[in-house]
Every structure is written in C-alpha cells, then in structure tokens.
C-alpha positions as CSV (number, residue, x, y, z in Angstrom):
1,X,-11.7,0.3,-1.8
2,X,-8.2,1.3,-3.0
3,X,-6.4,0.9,-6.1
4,X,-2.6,-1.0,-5.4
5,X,-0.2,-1.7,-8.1
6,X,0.6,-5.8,-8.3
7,X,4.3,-4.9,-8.2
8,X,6.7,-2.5,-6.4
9,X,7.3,0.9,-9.1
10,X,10.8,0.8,-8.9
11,X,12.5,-2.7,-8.6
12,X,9.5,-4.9,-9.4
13,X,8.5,-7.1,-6.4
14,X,4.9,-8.5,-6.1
15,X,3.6,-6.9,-3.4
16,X,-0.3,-5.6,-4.3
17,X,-1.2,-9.4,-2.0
18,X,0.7,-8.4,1.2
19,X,-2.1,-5.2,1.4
20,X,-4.8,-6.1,3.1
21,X,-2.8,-8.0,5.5
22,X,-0.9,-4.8,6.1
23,X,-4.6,-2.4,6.4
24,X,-5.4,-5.5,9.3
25,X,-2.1,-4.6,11.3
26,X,-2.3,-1.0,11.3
27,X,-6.1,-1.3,12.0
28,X,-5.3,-3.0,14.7
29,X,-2.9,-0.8,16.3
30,X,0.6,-2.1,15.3
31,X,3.3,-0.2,14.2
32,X,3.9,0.5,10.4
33,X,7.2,-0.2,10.6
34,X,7.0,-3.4,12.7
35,X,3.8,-4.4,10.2
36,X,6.4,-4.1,7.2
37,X,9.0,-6.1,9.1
38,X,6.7,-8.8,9.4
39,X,5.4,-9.2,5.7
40,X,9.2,-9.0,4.7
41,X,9.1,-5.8,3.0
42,X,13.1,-5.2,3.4
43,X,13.4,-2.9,0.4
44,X,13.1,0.7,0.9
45,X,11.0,1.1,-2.8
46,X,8.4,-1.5,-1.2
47,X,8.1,-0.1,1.6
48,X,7.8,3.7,0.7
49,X,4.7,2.6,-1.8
50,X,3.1,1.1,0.9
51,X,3.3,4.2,3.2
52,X,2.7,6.8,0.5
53,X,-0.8,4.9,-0.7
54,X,-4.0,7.0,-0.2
55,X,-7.4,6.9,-1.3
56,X,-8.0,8.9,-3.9
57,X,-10.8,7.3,-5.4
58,X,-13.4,9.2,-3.7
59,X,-11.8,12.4,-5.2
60,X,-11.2,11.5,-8.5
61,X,-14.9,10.1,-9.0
62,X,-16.4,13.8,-8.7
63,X,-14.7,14.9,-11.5
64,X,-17.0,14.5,-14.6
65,X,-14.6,13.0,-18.2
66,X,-14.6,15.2,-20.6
C-alpha cells in the first residue's frame, strides 16, 4: 500500500483518485505516458507526481521513533 497526496503539490488538482486506475494500466502493460493521457493528466506538476511516487513505506517502518 502506498501513501498519495489527494491533490497535485504544486497547482492543486485532485488527483490521489485517478491512482489505482493508473497502477491497473501500467500493470497491465500500457504505456505511462499513454495511461496519463487517458486519465487527463495534461499538467506537467500532475503528471511528474505520479511518475516520481515510490514505496517507501516498507523502509520507513524499520526505523524505530525515537
């Protein structure tokens, strides 16, 4: 499971509900590019926090708080 911001950083959009949809596409072998085209992420801001998410959850969770 991954963590996605609700809205785009940078110029606000809702876009955390387009994710899963996206994860199905590339899943399936479609183009990231063509995948973005087709949930109508036009803006770059959109679609450069869509292709820069990874999963750091796994990592940050070894980490005892202090």
């Amino acid at each position: 499971m991954m963590i996605i911001p609700v809205r785009c950083f940078s110029c606000g959009k809702p876009i955390g509900h387009l994710w899963e949809e996206f994860r199905k596409k590339l899943s399936s072998g479609e183009n990231p590019k063509k995948a973005l085209d087709e949930l109508g992420l036009e803006r770059t801001c959109c679609r450069s926090t869509f292709l820069g998410q990874t999963d750091l959850i796994g990592l940050v969770g070894k980490f005892k708080k202090s």
